[in-house]
Biopython code that builds the backbone (N, CA, C, O; Angstrom):
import numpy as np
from Bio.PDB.StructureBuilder import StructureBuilder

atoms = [
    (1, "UNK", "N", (137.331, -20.616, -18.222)),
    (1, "UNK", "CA", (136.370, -21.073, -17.240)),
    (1, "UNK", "C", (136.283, -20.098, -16.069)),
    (1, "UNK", "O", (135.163, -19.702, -15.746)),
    (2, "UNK", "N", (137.584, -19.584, -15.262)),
    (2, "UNK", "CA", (137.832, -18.857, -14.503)),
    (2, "UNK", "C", (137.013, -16.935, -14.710)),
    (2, "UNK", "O", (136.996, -15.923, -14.008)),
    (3, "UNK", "N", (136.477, -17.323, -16.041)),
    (3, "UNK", "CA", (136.192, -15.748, -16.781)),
    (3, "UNK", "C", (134.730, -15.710, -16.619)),
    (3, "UNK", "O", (134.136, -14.764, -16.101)),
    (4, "UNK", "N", (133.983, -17.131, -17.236)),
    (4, "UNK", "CA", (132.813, -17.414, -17.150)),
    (4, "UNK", "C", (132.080, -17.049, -15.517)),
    (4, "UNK", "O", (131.195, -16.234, -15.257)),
    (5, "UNK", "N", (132.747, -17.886, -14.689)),
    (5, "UNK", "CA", (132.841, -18.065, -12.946)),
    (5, "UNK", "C", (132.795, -16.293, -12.539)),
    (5, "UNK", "O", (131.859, -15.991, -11.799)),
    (6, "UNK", "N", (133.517, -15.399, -12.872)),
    (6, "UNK", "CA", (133.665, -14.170, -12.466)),
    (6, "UNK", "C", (132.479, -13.055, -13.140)),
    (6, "UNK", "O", (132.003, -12.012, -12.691)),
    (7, "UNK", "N", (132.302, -13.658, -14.169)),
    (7, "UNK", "CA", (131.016, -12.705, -14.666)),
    (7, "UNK", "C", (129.784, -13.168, -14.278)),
    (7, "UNK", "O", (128.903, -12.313, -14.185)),
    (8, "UNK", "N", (129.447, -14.513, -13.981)),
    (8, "UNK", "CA", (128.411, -15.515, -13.198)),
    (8, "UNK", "C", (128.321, -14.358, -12.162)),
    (8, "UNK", "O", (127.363, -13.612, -11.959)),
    (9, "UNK", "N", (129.783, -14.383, -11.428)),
    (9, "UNK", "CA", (129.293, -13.773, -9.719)),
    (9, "UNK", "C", (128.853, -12.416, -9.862)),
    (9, "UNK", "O", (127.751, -12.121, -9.398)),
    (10, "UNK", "N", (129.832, -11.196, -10.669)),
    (10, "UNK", "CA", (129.652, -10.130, -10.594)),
    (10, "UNK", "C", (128.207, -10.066, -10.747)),
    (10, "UNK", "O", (127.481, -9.655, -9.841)),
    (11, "UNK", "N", (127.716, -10.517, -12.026)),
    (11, "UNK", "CA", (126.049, -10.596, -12.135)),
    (11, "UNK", "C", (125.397, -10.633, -11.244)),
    (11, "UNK", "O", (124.603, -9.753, -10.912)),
    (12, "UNK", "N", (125.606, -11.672, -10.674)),
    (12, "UNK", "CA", (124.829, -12.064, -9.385)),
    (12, "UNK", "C", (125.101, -10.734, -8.132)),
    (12, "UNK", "O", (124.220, -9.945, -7.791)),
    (13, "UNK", "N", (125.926, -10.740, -7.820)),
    (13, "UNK", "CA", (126.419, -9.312, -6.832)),
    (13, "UNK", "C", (125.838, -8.133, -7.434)),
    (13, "UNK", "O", (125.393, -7.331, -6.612)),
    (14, "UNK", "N", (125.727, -7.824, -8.623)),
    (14, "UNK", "CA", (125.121, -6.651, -9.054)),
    (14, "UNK", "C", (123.631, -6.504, -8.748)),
    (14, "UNK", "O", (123.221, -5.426, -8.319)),
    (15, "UNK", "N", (122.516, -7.884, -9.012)),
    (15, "UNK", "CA", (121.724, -7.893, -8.968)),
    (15, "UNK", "C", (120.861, -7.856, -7.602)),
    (15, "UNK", "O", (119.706, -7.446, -7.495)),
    (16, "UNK", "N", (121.873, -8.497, -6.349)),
    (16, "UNK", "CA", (121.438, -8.155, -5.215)),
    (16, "UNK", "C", (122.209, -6.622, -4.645)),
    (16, "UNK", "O", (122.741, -6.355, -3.567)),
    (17, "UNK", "N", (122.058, -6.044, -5.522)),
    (17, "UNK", "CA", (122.258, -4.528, -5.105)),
    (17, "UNK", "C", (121.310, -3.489, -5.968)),
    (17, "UNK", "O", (121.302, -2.261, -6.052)),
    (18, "UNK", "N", (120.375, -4.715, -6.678)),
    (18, "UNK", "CA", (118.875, -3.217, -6.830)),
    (18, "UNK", "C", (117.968, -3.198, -5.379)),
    (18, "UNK", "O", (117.663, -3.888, -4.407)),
    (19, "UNK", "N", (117.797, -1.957, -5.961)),
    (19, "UNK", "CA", (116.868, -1.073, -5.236)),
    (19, "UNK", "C", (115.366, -1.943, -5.155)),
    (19, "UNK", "O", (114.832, -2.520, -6.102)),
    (20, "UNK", "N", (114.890, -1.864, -3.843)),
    (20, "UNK", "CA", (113.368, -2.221, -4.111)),
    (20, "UNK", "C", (112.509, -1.920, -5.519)),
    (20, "UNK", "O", (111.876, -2.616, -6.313)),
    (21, "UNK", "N", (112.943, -0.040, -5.346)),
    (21, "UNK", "CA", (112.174, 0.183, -6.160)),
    (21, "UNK", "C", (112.305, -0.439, -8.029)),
    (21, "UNK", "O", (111.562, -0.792, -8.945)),
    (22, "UNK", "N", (113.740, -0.255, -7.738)),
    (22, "UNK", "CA", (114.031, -1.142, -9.446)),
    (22, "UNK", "C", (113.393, -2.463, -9.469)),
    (22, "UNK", "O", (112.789, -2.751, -10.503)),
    (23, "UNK", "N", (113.425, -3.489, -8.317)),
    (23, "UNK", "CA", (112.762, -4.883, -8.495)),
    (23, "UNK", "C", (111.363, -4.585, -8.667)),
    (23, "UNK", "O", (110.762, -5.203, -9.545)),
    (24, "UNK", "N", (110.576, -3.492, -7.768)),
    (24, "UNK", "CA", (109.455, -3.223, -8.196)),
    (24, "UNK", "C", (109.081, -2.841, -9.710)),
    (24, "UNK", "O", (108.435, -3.481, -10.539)),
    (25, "UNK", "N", (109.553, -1.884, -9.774)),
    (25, "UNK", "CA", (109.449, -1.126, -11.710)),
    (25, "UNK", "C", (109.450, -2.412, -12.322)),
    (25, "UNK", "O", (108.439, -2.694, -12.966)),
    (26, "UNK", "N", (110.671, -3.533, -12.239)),
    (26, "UNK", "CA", (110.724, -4.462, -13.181)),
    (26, "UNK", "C", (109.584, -5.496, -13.184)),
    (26, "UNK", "O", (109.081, -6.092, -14.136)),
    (27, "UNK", "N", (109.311, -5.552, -11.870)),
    (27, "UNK", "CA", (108.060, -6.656, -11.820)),
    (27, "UNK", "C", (106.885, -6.119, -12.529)),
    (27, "UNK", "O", (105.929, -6.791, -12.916)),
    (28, "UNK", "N", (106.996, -5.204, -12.626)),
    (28, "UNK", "CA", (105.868, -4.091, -12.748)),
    (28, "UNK", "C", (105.581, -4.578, -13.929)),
    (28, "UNK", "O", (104.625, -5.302, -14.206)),
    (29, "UNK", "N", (106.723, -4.033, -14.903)),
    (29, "UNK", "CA", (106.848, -4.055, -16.383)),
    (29, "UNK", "C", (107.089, -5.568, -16.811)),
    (29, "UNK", "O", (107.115, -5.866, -18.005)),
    (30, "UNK", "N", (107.245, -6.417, -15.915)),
    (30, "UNK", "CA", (107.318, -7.787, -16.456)),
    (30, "UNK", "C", (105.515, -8.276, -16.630)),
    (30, "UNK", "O", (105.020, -9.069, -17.431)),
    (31, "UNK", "N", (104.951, -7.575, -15.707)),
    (31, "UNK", "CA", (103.894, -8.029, -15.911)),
    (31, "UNK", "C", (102.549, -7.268, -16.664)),
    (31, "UNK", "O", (101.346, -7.488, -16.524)),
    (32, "UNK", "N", (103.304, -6.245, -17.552)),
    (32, "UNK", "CA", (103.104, -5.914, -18.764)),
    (32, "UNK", "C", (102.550, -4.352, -18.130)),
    (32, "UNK", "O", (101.381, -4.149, -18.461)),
    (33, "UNK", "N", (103.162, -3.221, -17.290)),
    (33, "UNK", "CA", (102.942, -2.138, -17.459)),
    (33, "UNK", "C", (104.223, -1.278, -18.199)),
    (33, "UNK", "O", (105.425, -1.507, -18.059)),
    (34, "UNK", "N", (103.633, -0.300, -18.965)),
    (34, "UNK", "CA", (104.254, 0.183, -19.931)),
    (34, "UNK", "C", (105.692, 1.193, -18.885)),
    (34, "UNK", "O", (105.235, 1.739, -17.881)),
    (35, "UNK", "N", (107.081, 1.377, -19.096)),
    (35, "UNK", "CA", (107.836, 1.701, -18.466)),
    (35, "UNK", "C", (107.700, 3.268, -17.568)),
    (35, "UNK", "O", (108.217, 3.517, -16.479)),
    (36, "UNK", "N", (106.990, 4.024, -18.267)),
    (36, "UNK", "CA", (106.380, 5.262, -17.442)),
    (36, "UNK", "C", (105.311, 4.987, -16.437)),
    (36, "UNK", "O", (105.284, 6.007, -15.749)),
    (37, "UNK", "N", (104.604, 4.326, -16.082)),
    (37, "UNK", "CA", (103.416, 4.147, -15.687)),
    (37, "UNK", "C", (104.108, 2.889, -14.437)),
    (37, "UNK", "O", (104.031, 3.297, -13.278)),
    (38, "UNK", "N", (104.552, 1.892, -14.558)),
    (38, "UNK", "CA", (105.589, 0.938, -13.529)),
    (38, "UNK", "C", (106.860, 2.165, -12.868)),
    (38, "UNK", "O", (107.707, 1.693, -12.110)),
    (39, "UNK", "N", (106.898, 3.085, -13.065)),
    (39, "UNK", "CA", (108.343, 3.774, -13.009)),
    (39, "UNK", "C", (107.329, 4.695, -11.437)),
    (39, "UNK", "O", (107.574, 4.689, -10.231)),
    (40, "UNK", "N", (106.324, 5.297, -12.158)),
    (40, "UNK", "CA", (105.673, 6.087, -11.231)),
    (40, "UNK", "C", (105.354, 5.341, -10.248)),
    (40, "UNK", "O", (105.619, 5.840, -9.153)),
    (41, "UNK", "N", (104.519, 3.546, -10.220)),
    (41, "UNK", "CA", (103.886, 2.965, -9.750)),
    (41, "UNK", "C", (105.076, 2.391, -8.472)),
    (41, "UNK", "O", (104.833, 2.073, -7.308)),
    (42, "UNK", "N", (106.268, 2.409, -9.132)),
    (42, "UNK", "CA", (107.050, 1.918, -8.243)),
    (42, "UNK", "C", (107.553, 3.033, -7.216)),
    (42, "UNK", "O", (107.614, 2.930, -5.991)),
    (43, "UNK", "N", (107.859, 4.001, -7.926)),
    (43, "UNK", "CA", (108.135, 5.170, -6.875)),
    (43, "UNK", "C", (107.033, 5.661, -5.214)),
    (43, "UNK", "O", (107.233, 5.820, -4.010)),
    (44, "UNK", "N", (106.069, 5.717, -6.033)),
    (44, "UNK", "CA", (104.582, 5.338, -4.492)),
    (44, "UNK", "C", (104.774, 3.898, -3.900)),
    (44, "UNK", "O", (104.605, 3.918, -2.680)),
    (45, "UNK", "N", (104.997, 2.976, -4.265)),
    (45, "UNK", "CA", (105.056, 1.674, -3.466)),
    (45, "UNK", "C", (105.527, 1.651, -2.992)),
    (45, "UNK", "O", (105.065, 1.440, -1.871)),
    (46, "UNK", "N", (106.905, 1.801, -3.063)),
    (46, "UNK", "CA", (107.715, 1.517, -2.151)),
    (46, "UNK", "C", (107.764, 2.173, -0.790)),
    (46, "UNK", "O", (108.062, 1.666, 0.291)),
    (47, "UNK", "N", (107.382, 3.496, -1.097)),
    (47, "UNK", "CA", (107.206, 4.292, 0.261)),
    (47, "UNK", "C", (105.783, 4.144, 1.302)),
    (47, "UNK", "O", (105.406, 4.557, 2.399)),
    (48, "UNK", "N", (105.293, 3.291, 0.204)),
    (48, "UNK", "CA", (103.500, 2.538, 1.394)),
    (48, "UNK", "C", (103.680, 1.383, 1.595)),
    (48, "UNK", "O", (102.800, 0.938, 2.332)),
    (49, "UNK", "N", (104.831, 0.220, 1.123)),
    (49, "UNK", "CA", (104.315, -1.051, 1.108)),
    (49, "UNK", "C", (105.581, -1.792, 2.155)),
    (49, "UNK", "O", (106.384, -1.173, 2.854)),
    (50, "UNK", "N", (105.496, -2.852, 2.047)),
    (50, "UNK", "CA", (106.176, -3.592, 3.074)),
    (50, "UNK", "C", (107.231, -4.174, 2.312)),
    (50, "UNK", "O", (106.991, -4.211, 1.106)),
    (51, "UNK", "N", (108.502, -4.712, 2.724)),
    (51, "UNK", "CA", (109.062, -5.933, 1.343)),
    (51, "UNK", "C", (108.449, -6.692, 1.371)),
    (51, "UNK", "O", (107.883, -6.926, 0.303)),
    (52, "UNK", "N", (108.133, -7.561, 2.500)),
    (52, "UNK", "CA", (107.192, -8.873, 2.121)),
    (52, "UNK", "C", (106.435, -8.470, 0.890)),
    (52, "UNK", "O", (106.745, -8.785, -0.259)),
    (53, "UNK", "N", (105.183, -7.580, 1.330)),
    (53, "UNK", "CA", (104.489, -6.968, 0.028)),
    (53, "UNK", "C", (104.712, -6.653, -1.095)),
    (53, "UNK", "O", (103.871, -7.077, -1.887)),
    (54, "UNK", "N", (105.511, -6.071, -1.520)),
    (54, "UNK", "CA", (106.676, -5.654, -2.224)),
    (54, "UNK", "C", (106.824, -6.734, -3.067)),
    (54, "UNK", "O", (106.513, -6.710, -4.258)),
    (55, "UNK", "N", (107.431, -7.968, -2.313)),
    (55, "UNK", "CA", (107.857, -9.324, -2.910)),
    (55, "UNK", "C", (106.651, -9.947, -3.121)),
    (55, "UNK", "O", (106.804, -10.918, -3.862)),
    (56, "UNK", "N", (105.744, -9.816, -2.842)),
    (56, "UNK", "CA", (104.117, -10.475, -3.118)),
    (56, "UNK", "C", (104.013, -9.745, -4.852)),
    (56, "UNK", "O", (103.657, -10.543, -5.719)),
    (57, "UNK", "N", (104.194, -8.881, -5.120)),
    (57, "UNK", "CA", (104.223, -8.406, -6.638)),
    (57, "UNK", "C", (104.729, -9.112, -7.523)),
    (57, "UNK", "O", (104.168, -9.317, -8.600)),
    (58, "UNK", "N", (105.830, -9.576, -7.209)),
    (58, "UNK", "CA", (106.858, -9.550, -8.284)),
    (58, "UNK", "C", (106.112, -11.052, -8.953)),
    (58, "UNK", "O", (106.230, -11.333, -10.146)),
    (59, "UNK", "N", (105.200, -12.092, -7.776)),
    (59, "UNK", "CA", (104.661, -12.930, -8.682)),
    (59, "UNK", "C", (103.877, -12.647, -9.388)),
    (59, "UNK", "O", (103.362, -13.530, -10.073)),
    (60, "UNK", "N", (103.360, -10.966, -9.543)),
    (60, "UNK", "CA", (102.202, -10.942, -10.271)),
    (60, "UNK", "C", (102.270, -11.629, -12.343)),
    (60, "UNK", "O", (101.381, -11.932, -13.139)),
    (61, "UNK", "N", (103.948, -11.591, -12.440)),
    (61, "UNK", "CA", (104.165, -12.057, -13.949)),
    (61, "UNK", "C", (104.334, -13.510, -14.080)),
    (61, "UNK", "O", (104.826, -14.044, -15.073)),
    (62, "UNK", "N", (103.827, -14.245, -12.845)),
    (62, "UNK", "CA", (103.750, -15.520, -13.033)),
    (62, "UNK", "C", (102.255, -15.646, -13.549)),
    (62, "UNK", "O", (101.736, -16.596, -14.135)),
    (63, "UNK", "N", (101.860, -14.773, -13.280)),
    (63, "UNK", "CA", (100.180, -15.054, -13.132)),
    (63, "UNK", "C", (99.781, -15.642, -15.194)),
    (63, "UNK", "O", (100.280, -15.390, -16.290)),
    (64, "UNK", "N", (99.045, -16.180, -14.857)),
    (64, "UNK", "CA", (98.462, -16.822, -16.323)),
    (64, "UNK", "C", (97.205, -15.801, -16.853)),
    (64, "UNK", "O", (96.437, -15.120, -16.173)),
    (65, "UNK", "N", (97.306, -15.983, -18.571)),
    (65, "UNK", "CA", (96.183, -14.869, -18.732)),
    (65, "UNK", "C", (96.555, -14.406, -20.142)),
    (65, "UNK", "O", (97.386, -14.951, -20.869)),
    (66, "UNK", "N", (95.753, -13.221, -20.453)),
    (66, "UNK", "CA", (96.387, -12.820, -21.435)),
    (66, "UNK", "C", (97.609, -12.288, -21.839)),
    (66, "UNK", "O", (98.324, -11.919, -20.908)),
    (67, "UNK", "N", (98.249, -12.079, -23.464)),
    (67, "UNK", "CA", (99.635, -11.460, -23.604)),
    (67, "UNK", "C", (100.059, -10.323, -22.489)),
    (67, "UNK", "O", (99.541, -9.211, -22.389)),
    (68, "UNK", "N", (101.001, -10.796, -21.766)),
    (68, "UNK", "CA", (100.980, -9.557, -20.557)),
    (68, "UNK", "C", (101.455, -8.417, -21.211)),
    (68, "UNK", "O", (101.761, -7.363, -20.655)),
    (69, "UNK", "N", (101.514, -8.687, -22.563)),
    (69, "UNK", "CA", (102.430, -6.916, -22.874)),
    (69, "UNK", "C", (101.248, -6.068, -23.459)),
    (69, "UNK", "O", (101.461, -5.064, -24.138)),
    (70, "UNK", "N", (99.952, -6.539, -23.149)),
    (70, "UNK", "CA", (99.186, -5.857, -23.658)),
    (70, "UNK", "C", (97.922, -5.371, -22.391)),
    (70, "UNK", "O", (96.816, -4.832, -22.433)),
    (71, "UNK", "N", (98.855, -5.933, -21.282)),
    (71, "UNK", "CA", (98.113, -5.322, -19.783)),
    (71, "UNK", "C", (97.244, -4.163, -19.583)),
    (71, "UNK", "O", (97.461, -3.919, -18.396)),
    (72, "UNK", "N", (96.542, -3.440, -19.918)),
    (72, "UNK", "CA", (95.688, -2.660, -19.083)),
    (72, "UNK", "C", (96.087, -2.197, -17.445)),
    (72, "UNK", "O", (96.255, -3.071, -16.595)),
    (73, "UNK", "N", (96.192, -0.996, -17.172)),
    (73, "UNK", "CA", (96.114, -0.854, -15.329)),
    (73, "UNK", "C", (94.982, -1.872, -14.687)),
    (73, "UNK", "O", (95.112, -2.538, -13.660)),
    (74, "UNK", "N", (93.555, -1.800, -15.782)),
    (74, "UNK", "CA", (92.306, -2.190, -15.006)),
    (74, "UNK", "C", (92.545, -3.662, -14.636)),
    (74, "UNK", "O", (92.297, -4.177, -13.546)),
    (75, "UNK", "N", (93.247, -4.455, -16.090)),
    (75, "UNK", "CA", (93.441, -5.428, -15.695)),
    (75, "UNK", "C", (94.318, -5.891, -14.542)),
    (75, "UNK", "O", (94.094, -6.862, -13.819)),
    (76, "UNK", "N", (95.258, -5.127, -14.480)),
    (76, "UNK", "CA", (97.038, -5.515, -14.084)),
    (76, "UNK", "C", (96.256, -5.264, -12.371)),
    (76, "UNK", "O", (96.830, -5.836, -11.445)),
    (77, "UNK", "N", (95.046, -4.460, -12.053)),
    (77, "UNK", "CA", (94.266, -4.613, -10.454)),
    (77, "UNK", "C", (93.676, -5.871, -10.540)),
    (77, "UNK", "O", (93.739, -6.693, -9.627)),
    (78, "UNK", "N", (93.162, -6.038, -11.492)),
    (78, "UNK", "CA", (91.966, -7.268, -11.089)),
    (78, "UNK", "C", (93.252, -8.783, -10.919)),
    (78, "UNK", "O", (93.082, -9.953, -10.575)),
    (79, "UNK", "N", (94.421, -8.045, -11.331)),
    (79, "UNK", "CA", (95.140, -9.633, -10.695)),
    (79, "UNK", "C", (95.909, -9.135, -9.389)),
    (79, "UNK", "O", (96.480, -9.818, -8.539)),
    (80, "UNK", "N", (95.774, -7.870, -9.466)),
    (80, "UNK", "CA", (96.698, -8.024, -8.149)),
    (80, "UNK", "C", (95.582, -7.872, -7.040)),
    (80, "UNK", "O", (95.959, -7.324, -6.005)),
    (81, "UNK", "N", (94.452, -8.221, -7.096)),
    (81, "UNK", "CA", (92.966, -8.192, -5.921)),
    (81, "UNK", "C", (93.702, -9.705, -5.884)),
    (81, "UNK", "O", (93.777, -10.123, -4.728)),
    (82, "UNK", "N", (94.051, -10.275, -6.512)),
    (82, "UNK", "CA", (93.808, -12.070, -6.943)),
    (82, "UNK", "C", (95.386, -12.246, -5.818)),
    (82, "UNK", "O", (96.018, -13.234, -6.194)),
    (83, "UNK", "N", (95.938, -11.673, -4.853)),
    (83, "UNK", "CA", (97.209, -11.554, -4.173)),
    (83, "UNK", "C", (96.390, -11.586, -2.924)),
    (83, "UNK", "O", (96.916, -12.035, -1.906)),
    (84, "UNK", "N", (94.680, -10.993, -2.884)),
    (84, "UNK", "CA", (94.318, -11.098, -1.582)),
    (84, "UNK", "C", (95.138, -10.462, -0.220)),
    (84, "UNK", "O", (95.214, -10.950, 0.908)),
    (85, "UNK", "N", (95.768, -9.086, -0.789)),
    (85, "UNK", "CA", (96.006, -8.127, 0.525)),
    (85, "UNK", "C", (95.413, -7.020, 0.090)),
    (85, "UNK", "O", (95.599, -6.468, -0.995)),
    (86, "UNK", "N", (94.509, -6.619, 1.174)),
    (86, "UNK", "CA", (93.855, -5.503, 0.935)),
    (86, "UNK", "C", (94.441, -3.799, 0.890)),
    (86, "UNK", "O", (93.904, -2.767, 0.488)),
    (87, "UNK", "N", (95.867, -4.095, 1.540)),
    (87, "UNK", "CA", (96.885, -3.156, 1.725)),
    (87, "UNK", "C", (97.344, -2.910, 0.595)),
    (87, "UNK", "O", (97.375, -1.733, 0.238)),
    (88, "UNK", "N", (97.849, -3.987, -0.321)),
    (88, "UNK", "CA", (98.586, -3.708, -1.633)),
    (88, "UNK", "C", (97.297, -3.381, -2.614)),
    (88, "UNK", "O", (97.182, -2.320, -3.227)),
    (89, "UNK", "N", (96.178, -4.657, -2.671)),
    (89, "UNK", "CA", (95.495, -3.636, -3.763)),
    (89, "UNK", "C", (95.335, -1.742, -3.478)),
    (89, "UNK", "O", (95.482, -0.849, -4.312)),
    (90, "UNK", "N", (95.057, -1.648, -2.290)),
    (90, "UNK", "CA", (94.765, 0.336, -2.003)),
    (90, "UNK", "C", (95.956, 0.946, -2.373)),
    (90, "UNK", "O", (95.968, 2.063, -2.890)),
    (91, "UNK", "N", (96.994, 0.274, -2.140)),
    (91, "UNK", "CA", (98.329, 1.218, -2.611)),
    (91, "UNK", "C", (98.062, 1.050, -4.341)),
    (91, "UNK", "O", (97.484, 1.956, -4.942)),
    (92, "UNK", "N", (98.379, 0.225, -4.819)),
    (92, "UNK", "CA", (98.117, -0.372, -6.086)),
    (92, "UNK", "C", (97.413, 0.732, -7.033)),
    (92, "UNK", "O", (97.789, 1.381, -8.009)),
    (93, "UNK", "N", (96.088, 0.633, -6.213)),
    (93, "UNK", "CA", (94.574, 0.702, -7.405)),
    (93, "UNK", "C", (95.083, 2.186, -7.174)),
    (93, "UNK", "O", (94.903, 2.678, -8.288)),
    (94, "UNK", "N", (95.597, 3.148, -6.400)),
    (94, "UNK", "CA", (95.905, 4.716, -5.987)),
    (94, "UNK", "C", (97.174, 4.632, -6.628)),
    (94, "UNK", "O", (97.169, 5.677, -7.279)),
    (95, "UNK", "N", (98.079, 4.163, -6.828)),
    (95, "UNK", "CA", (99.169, 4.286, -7.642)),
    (95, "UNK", "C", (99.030, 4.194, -8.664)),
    (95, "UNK", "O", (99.600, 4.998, -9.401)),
    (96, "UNK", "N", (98.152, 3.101, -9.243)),
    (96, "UNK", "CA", (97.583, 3.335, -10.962)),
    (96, "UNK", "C", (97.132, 4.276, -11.302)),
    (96, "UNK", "O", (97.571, 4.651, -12.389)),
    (97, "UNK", "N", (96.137, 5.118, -10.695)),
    (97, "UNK", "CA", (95.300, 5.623, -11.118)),
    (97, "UNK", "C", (95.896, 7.176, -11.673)),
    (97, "UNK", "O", (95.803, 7.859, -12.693)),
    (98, "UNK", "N", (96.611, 7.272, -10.219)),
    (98, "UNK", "CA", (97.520, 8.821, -10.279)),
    (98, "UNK", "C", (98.599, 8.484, -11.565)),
    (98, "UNK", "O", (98.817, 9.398, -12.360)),
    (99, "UNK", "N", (99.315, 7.077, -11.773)),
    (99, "UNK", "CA", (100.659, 7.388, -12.600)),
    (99, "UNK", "C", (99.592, 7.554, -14.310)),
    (99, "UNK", "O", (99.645, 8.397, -15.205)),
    (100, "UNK", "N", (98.737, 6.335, -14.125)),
    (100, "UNK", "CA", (98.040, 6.394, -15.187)),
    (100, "UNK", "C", (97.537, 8.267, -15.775)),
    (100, "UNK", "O", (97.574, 8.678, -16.934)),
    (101, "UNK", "N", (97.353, 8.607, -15.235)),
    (101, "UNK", "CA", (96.529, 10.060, -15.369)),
    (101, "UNK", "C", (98.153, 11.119, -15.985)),
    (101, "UNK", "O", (98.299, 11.872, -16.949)),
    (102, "UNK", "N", (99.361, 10.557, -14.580)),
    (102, "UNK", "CA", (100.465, 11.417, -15.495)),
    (102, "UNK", "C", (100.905, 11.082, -16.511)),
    (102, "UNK", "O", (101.627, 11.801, -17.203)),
    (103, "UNK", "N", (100.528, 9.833, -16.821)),
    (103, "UNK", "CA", (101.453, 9.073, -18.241)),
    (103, "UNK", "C", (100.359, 9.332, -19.760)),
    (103, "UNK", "O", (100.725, 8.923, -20.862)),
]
sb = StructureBuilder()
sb.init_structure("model")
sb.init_model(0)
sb.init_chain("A")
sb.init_seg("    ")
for serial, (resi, resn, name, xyz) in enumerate(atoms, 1):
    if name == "N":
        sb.init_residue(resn, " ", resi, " ")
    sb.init_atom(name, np.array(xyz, "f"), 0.0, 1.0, " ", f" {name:<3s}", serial, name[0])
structure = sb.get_structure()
């Protein structure tokens, strides 16, 4: 029991020691961008966006809709317009566009 309890916490302690940018990438890719393209997307965000903002993403894989693993950039904007900050879509729709083009 005492083993269970210690890997519970470490987990937990590990996980509040990512990086913005890793919670970003992951939200990214949870909400179906392919791991090169969330990797780039997260690397520009973080250095334009706010945490609040930041944390306004990560619901984007709550969002309802189609199979998210088959996301589109075009789509993966038209839900994050649906977040209603005009700050994150401009970082966003300029971070897609550039990672999209390197990927």
């Amino acid at each position: 029991m005492k083993r269970i309890a210690l890997v519970g916490i470490t987990s937990l302690a590990l996980s509040a020691c990512a990086t913005p940018e890793t919670r970003v990438r992951t939200a990214l890719m949870d909400a179906g961008l392919s791991q090169p393209v969330a990797a780039c997307m997260a690397d520009r965000m973080v250095d334009r966006l706010s945490l609040i903002q930041l944390n306004k993403l990560s619901g984007l894989k709550k969002l309802r809709g189609q199979d998210i693993r088959n996301v589109t950039v075009e789509e993966f904007l038209t839900r994050t317009r649906a977040l209603q900050d005009p700050e994150i879509l401009g970082v966003t729709t300029s971070s897609g566009l550039i990672c999209a083009v390197k990927a």
